[in-house]
N, C-alpha and C positions, 0 to 999 in steps of 0.2 A: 230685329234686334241684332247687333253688332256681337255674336257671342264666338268664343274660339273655340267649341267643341272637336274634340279628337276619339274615335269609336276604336281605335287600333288600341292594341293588348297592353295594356300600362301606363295609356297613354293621360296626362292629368286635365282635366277639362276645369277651366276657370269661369265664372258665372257672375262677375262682381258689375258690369253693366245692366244685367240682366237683372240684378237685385234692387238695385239704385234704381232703374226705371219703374216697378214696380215697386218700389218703395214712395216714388214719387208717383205714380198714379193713388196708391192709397193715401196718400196725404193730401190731394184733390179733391180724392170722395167725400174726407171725412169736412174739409173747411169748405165744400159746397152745400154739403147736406146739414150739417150739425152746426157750427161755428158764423156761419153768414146769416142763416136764418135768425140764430138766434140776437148775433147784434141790429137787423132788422125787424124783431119785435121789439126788441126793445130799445132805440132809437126811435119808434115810428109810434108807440102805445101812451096815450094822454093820461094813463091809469096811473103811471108812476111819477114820483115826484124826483125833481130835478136833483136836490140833495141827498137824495139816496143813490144819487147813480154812480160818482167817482170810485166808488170801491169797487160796483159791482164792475162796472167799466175795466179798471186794473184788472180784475180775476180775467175778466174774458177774454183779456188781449194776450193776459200769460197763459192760459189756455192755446191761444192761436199759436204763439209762441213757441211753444211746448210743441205744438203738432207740428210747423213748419219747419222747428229746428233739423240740418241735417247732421246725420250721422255721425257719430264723434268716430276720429282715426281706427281707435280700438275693434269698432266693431268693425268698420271696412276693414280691416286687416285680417279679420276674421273671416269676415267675406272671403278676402280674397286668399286663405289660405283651404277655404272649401273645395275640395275635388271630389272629382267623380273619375271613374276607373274603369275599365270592358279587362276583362280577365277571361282566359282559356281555363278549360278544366287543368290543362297542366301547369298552368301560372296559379292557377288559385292554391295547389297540392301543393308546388314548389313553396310558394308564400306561408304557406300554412307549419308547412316543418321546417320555418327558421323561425316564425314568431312566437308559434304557440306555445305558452308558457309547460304545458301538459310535457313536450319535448324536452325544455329546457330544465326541468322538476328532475325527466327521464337522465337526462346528460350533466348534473351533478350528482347523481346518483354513480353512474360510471368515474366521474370525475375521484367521485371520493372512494370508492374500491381501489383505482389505480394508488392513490397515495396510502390506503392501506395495507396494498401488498406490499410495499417499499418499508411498511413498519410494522412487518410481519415474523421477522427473524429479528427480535430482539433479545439482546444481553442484557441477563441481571443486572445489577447497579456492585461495582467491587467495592469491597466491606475494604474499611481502612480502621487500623482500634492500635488506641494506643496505651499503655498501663504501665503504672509506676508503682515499688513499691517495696516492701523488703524482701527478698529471697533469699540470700545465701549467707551476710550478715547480718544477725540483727541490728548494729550501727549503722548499716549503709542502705543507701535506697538504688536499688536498680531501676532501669525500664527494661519495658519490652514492644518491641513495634510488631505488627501483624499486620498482609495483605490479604484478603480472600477471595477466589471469584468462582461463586458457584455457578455450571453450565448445567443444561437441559441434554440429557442425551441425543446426539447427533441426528437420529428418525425424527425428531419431533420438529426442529426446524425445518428439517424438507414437507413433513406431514402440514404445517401450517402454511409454509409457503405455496404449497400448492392448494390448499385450502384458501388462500386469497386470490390465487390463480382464478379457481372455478365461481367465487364469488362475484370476479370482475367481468367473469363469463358471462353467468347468470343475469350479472346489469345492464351488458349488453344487448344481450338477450331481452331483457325485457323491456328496453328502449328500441328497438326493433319491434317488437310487438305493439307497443305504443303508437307507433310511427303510423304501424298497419292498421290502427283501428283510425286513427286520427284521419287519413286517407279516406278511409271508408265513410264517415262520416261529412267527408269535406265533398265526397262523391254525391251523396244522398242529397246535401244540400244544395250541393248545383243543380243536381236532376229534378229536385222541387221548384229550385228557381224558373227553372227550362218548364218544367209542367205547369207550372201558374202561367207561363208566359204566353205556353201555347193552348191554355185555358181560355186565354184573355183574346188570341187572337180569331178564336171559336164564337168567344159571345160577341164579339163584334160583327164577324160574319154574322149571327146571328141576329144579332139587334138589328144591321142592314134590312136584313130580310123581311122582321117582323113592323121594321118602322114604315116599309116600303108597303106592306101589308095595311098597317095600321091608315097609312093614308087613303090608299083604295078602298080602305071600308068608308073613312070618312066623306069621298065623294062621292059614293054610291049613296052610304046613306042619303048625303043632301040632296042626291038627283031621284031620290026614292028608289034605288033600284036594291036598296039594302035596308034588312032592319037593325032598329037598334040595338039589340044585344050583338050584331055583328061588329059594329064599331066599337061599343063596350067591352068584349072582350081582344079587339087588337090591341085596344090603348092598353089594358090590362094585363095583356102579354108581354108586350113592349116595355113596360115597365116592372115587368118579371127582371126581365133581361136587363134592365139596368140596376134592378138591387143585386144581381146576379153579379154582374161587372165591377158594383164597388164592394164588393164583398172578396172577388176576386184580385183586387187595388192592396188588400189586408194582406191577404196570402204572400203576393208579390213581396210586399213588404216585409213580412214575416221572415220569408224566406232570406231576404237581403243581410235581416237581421243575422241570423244564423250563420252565415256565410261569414260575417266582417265579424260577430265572435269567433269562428274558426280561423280565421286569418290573424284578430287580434290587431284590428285596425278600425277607423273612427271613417275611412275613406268609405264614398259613397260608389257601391260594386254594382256593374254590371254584367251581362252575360255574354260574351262572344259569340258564344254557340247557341242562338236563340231558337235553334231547332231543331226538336227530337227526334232523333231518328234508334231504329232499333241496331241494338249492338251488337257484337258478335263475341263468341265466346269458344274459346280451345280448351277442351279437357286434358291436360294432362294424360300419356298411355299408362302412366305405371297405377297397377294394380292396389299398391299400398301408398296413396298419393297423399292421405291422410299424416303419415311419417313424417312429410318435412313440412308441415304446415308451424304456423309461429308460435302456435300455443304448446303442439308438442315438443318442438324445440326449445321451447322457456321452460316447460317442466322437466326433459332430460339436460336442463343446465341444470335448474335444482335438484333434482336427484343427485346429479355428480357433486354438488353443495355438500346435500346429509352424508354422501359415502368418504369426502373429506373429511367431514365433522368428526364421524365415527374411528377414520382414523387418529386423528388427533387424539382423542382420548385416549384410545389404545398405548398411542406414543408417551401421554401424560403418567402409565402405568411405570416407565422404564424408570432405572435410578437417575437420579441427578447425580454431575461429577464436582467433586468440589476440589480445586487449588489454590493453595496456600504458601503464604510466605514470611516466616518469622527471624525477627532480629531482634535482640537484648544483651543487656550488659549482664559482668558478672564481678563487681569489685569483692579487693580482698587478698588475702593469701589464697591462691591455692596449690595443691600438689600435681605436679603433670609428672607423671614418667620419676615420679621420688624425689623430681628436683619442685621446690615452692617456687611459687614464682606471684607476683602482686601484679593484678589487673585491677586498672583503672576505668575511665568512662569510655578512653579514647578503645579500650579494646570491647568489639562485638562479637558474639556467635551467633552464626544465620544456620535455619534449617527451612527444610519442606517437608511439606504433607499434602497429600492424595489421599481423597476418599469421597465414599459414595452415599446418597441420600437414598435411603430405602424405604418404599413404602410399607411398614409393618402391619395397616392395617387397610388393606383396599376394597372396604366396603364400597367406598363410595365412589371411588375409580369404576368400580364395575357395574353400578348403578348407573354412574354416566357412560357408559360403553353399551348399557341397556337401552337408555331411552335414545341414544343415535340411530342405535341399529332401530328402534320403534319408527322414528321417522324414515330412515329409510324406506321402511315398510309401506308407512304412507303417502311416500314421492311415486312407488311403483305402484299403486294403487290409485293414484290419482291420474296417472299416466293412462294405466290399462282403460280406468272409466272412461276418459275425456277422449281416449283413441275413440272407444266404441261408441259415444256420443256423436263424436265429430265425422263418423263415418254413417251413420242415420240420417245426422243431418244432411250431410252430403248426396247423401241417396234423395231426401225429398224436398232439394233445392235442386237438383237435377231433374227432378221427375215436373216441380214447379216451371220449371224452364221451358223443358220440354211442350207443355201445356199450353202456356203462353206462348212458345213460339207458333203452334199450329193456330193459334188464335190470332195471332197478327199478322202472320201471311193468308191468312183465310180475309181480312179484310182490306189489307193492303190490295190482295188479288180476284177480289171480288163485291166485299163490303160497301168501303169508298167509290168504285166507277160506281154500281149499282146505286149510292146514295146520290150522286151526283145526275146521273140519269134524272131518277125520281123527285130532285128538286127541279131541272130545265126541263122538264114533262109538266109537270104540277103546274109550275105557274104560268107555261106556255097554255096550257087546260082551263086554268083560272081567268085569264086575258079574253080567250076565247069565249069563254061562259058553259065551258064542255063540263067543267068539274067547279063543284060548288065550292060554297068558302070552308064548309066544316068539311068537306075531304083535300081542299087545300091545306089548311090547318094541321090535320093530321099528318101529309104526305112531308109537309115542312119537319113535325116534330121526329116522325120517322128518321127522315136524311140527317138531323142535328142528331136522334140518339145512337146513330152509326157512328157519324166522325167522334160525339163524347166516349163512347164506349172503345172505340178506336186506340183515342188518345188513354184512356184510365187506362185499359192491357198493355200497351208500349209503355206506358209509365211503370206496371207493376214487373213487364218484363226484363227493363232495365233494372229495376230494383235486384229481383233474383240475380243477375249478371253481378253486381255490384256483389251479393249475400255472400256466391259462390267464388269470387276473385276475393273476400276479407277471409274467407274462411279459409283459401288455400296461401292467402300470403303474397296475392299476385296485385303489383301494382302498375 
């Protein structure tokens, strides 16, 4: 088939010839096996009568119709906007933190701190009043104009503005953290993808083996040099190994799934790295490495959160300052200085006033100064825990590591040759007639439960890797 497959890293593979010929072999099947026959019984059978036939006649031609029609634009369009994709672990990560909505959640969240620090120092609203009315004659009507603009004491806007400061910290903070777990997860599921794959390429060895099995029992038995429960259980074996393999088809797939939700993509993903190999891992030297890991860093942004919080309130205790600006008229006669003198509209007298808002009763000021410092209490408490948590775990996902690493150089460096051995022995034994079929059988299932057991510890070992690189924030 004529297809343009590309296996390099991003690269898009189209499939729309590939679809159409198989489209067009099932539409063969179907008007050779179902459609032909049927207008050959009934063309050919004396049974039915002639005037019954023009109808049935139309249905079956629109039937053939219907199956030979090809494809309307729409769907070849569709077709042809089908790809498939080979991605690296680092293209899949990359991809992963510019789609995943989980980031994007994370990054209006920062988005909206930033604009709230910007509307963190705000100004009352200035009072503007105006009144008319009698004052100084009862015949005349004066007014009076007034400005006011009450302010917040000066600590409380820096106490708040930095109180948005740490909040915007915090978001970042925890969009980093985001990032790190999303990582971890995008890791997990490559490494699953990479372990079904190198599951898959195990039972096929192995199916090789046992088909090639299965046939030498079949000519032994017909030459009588074997009984029948020997061939009974090759075929039997062999087809262990292929419910095995479409079982391992799910997985595969599974995993793919996984993968295109963590990306946040409908393209169909492959693996670059289709082969597991064991990883390697640098511990950190410093003693308190637990310290800058992401989660302690999210919780000492939120601490510094409640010890803004707390402040603010404290600054919420101070007076409010208030200034003022009054103008009004004063008609009339009046006396200045012993000379009268007549004011009209056109004459105003402006003053000012300064004063302060006091809290006379701060119960409740000090109640909210209470439950800040409460949380506080509980940011350094949840720190303390989660140190001491995250430094246990760290102790036995190191000690996990440990474990499985001697377990997978103990088979790398001796497991594997030794399985290998034991299968070109066995069946060179078995050809020969030196070693029977049930200690061939056996020596086969031995060599496969090496290399599976092989593969599961490199798998679980990579995992720990992955556990201890999320835990410390290393990507």
């Amino acid at each position: 088939l004529p297809m343009a497959i590309s296996t390099s890293a991003g690269a898009e593979v189209q499939r729309p010839l590939a679809t159409v010929v198989i489209g067009g072999l099932i539409t063969a099947t179907l008007l050779t096996l179902i459609v032909l026959p049927v207008l050959y019984l009934y063309f050919t059978t004396s049974k039915i009568q002639f005037k019954q036939k023009p109808l049935t006649v139309i249905a079956l031609f629109m039937l053939a119709g219907a199956v030979l029609s090809p494809a309307s634009p729409a769907q070849a369009q569709a077709v042809n906007q089908r790809t498939v994709r080979a991605l690296t672990l680092a293209q899949a990560i990359d991809e992963a933190l510019k789609n995943n909505n989980t980031i994007k959640l994370a990054q209006y969240q920062v988005d909206l701190q930033r604009t709230r620090k910007r509307a963190s120092v705000a100004i009352p609203k200035t009072e503007f009043n105006y009144t008319q009315g009698v004052i100084s004659n009862p015949t005349l009507q004066d007014n009076l104009f007034n400005v006011t603009q009450r302010l917040s004491f000066p600590t409380l806007y820096s106490a708040r503005s930095k109180l948005a400061r740490a909040k915007q910290n915090s978001s970042e903070q925890y969009k980093l953290l985001e990032e790190n777990d999303l990582v971890a997860d995008v890791k997990y599921a490559y490494l699953q993808y990479v372990y079904a794959t190198e599951k898959r390429r195990l039972l096929l060895y192995q199916d090789s083996l046992y088909s090639s099995l299965e046939r030498s029992s079949r000519l032994r038995y017909q030459t009588g040099e074997a009984t029948k429960i020997e061939s009974v259980s090759s075929a039997a074996k062999s087809m262990q190994i292929k419910n095995a393999l479409a079982r391992n088809s799910a997985d595969i797939a599974i995993a793919q799934t996984q993968l295109q939700t963590l990306l946040n993509t409908r393209d169909s993903l492959l693996i670059a790295d289709p082969q597991m190999e064991a990883e390697s891992l640098l511990l950190p030297a410093d003693s308190n490495v637990v310290a800058g890991t992401p989660a302690i860093k999210y919780l000492e942004r939120e601490l510094e959160t409640r010890e803004r919080e707390t402040q603010v309130e404290r600054s919420s205790m101070l007076p409010d300052i208030l200034f003022g600006f009054s103008s009004q008229t004063y008609r009339g006669v009046q006396n200045v200085d012993g000379v009268e003198r007549i004011f009209t509209t056109h004459d105003r007298f402006a003053f000012y006033h300064v004063g302060l808002a006091i809290p006379i009763f701060p119960g409740g000021h000090r109640a909210s100064i209470h439950a800040a410092k409460i949380n506080e209490n509980i940011a350094q408490t949840q720190i303390a825990l989660t140190s001491s948590t995250l430094e246990g775990e760290l102790r036995r996902l190191v000690q996990e590591h440990d474990k499985l690493q001697r377990t997978v150089r103990y088979y790398q460096n001796e497991g594997l040759p030794q399985a290998e051995l034991v299968i070109g022995n066995s069946e060179k034994g078995f050809r020969s007639g030196d070693i029977s079929y049930v200690q061939h059988l056996q020596n086969l299932a031995l060599a496969i439960d090496i290399r599976s057991d092989y593969l599961d510890n490199l798998y679980q070992y990579n995992q720990s890797i992955i556990a201890i690189e999320t835990l410390l924030g290393i990507k």
